[in-house]
C-alpha positions as CSV (number, residue, x, y, z in Angstrom):
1,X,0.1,-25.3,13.9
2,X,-0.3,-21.3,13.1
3,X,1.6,-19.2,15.6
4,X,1.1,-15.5,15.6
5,X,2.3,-12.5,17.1
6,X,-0.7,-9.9,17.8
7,X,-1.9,-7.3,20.3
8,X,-5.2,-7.3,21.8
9,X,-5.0,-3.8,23.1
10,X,-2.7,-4.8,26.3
11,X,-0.1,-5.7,24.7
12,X,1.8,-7.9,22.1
13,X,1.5,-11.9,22.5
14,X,2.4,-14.3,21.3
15,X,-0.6,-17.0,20.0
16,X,-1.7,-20.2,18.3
17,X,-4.8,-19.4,15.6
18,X,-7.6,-22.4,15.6
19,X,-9.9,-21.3,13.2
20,X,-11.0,-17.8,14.7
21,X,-9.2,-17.7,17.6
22,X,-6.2,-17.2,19.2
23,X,-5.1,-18.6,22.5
24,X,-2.1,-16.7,24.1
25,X,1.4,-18.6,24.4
26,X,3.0,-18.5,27.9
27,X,6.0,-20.4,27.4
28,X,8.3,-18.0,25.3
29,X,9.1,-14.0,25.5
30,X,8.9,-13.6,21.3
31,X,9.3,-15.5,18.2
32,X,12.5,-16.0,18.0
33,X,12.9,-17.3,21.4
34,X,10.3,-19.4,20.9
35,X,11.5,-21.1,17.8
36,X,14.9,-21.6,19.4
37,X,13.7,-23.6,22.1
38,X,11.0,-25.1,20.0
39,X,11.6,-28.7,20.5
40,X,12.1,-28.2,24.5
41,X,8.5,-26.5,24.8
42,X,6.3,-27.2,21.5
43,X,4.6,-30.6,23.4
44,X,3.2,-28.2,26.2
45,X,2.2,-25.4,23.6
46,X,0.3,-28.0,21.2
47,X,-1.2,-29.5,24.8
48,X,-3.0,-26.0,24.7
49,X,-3.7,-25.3,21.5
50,X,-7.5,-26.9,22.0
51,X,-9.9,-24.8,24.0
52,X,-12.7,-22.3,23.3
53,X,-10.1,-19.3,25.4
54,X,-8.6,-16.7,24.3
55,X,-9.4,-13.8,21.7
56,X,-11.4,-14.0,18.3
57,X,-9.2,-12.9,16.0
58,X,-11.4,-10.2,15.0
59,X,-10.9,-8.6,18.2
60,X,-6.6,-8.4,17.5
61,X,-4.4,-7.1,15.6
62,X,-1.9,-9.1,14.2
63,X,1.7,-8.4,13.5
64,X,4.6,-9.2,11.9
65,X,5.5,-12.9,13.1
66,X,8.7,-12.2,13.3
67,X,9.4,-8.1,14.0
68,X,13.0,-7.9,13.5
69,X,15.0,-11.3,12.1
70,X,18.7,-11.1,12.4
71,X,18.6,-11.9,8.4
72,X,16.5,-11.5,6.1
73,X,17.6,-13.2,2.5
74,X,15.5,-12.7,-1.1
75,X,16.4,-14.8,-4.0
76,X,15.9,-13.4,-7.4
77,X,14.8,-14.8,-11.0
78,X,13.5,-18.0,-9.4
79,X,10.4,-18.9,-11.8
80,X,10.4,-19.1,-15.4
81,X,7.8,-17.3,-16.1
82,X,9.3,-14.0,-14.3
83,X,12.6,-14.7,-15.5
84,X,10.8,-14.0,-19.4
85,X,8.5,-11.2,-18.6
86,X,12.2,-9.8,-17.1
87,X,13.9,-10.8,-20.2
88,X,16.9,-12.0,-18.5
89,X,18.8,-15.3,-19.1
90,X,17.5,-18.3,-16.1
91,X,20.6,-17.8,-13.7
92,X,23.2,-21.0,-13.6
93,X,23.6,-19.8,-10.1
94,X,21.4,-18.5,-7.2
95,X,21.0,-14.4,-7.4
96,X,20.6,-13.7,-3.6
97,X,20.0,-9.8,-2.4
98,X,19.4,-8.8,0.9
99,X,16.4,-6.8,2.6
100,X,16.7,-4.5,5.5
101,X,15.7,-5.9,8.7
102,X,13.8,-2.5,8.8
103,X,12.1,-3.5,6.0
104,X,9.7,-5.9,8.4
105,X,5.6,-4.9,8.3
106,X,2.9,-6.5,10.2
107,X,0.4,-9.0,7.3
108,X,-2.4,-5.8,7.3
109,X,-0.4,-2.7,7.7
110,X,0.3,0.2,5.6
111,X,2.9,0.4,2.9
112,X,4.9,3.5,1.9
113,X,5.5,5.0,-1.3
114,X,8.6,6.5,-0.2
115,X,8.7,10.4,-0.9
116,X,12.2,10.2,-3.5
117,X,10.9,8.2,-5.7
118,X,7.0,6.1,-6.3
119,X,8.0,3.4,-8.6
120,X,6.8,0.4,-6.1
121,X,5.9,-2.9,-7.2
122,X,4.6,-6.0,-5.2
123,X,6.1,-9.3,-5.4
124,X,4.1,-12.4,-4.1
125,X,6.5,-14.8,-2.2
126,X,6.6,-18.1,0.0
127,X,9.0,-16.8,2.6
128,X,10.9,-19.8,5.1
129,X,11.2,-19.3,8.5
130,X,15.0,-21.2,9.8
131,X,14.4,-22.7,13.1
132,X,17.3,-25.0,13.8
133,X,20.2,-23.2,12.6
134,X,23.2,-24.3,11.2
135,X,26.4,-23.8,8.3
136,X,27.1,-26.2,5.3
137,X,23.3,-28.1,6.0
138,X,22.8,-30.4,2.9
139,X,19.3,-29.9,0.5
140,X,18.4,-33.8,1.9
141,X,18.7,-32.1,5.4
142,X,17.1,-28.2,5.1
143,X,13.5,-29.5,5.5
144,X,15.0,-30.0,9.0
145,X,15.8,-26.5,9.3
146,X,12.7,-24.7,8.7
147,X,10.9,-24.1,11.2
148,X,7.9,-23.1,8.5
149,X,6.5,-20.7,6.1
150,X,4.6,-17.6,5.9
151,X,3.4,-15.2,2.9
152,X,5.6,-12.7,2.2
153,X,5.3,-9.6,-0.4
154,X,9.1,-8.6,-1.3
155,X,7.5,-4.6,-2.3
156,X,10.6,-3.4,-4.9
157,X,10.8,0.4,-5.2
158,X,12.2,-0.1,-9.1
159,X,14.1,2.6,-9.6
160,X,16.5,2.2,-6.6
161,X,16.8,-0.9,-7.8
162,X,17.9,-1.3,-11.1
163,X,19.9,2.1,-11.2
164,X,23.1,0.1,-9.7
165,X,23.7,-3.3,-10.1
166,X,23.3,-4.1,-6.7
167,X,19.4,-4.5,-5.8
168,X,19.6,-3.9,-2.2
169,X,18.5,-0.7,-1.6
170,X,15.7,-0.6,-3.8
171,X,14.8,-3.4,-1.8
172,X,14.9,-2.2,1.5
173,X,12.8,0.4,2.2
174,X,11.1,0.7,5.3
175,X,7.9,-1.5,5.3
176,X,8.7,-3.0,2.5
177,X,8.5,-6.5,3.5
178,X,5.2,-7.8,4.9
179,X,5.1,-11.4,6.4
180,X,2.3,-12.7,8.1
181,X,-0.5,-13.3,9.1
182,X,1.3,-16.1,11.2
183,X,4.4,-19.0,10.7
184,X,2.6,-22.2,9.6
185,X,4.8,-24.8,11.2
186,X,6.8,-27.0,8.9
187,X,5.1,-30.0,9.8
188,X,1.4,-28.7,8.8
189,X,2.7,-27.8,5.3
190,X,4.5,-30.6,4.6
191,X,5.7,-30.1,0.6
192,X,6.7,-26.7,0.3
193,X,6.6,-27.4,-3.4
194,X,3.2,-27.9,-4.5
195,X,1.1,-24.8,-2.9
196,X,-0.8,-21.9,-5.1
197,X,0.8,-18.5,-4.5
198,X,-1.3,-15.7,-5.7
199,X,-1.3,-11.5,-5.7
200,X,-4.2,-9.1,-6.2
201,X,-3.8,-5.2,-6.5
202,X,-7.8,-3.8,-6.1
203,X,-8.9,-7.2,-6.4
204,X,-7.4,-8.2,-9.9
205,X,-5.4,-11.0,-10.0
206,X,-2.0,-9.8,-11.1
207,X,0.2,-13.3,-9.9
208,X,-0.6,-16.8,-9.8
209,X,1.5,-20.0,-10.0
210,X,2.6,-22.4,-7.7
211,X,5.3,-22.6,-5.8
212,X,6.9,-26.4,-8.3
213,X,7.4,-23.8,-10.5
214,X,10.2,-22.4,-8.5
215,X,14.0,-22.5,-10.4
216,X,15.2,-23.3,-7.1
217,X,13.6,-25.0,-4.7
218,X,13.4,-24.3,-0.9
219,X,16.0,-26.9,0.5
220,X,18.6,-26.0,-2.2
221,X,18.1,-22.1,-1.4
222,X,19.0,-22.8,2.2
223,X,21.9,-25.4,0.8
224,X,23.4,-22.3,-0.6
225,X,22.8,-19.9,1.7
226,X,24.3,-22.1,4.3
227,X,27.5,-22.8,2.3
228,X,28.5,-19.1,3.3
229,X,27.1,-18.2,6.5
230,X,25.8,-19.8,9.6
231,X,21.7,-19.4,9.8
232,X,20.0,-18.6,12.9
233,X,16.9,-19.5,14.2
234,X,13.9,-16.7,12.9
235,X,15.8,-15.8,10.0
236,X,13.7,-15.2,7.1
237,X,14.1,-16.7,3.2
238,X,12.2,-14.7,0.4
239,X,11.7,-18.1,-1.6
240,X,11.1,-16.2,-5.4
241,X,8.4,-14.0,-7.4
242,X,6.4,-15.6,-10.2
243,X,5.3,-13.9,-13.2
244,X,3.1,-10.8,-13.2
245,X,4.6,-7.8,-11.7
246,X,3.6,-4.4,-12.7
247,X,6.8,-3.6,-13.9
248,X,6.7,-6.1,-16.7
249,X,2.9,-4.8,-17.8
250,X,2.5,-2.6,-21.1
251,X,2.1,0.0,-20.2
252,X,3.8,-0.4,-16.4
253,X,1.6,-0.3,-13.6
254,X,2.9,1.1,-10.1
255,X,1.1,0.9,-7.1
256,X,-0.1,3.8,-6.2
257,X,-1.7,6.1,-3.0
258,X,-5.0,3.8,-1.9
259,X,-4.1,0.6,-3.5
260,X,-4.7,-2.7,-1.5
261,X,-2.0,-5.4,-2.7
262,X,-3.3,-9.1,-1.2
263,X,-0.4,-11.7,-1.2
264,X,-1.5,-15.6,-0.7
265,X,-0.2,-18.7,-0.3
266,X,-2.4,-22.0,-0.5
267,X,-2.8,-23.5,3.4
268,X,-1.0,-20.3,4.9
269,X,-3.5,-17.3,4.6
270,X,-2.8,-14.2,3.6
271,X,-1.7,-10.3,4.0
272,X,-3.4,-7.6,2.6
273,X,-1.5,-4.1,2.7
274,X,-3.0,-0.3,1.7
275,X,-0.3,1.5,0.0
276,X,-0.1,5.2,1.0
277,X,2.3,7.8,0.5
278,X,5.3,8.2,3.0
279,X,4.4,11.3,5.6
């Protein structure tokens, strides 16, 4: 099941996308009250996920799926081939960061070049949405735990970031993380570990892998995270960039005013931002 947040010009909904529709949800206030109680109203909510109702999606905007997560975690180094285009060592331990809950932008919205410094780069990512939360939960029991998955783009404003040796800030600009366009629901991806994951900047193909290429896979990233703090549902997990960033290119390529960076994950859609400069 796809479940959106959108606004069709009265207001923000929530919604479940069947090809090019959406039919409005009833039985939750937001996302994140919606995942909590998912297992208490999800038989009702798939009961009206049929129909010919609602909007064409053509006719909304969609938003961030989840517009401000209590945490938002972003793992670093996490495929081989972007650990050797970064010329680093592959890490005997998860590198986590974290990204400002600000940070949050709706799948088609504008992203800022911030005005003290340009040098922004896109980062394709499979991002996990926790829906039962929980501390100490085992790799063998985290598929349990996500609610599902959307496409992320963890945008890295690279001078921030490398000039301490702590990446959040460079990380955590505002709009600098678009999800979207909705949360697949764990159940309708099934393997998390064998999907295409793909980034275009103007239409050239800058990233593509696939997600079994990841260091460390999805259930041990929420293993570790788990081991030092208690998840909650709606919190978000930046699963790892693959090779191809601009920052790695000869000569380096930074996005720039008027560039359109499209982020895509096989069987979840995808986002597609305009970069402009911050007003």
């Amino acid at each position: 099941m796809k479940i959106a947040r959108f606004d069709d010009g009265s207001g923000q909904s929530l919604g479940i996308v069947a090809g090019d529709r959406i039919r409005p949800i009833a039985q939750a206030s937001d996302m994140i009250d919606l995942i909590s109680r998912w297992e208490a109203i999800k038989v009702d909510i798939q009961a009206g996920a049929s129909g010919t109702d609602g909007f064409a999606l053509s006719d909304v905007r969609l938003l961030a799926p989840v517009p401000r997560p209590g945490k938002i975690f972003a793992i670093g180094l996490n495929y081989a081939d972007h650990i050797a285009e970064s010329k680093m060592e592959t890490p005997k331990h998860q590198v986590w960061f974290t990204k400002a809950v600000t940070s949050i932008a709706g799948p088609f919205d504008p992203v800022q070049i911030p005005s003290v410094s340009p040098f922004v780069d896109y980062e394709v990512e499979l991002v996990a949405v926790i829906g039962k939360g929980g501390r100490h939960i085992s790799a063998a029991d985290a598929a349990d735990h996500i609610f599902g998955y959307c496409v992320g783009n963890d945008v890295t404003e690279r001078v921030w970031q490398h000039r301490t040796a702590q990446w959040s800030l460079g990380k955590s600009f505002d709009t600098h993380a678009p999800i979207g366009p909705w949360i697949t629901t764990a159940d309708e991806v099934g393997d998390p570990h064998a999907l295409g994951i793909r980034c275009f900047v103007n239409g050239e193909s800058r990233q593509d892998s696939n997600t079994r290429h990841l260091v460390f896979d999805v259930f041990a990233q929420v293993e570790q995270l788990s081991q030092a703090m208690t998840l909650e549902p709606g919190d978000l997990i930046f699963t790892g960039t693959p090779g191809g960033i601009g920052a790695a290119m000869e000569p380096r390529r930074f996005l720039k005013a008027g560039d359109v960076v499209r982020c895509e994950v096989e069987g979840l859609g995808h986002i597609e931002n305009p970069f402009v400069l911050e007003a």
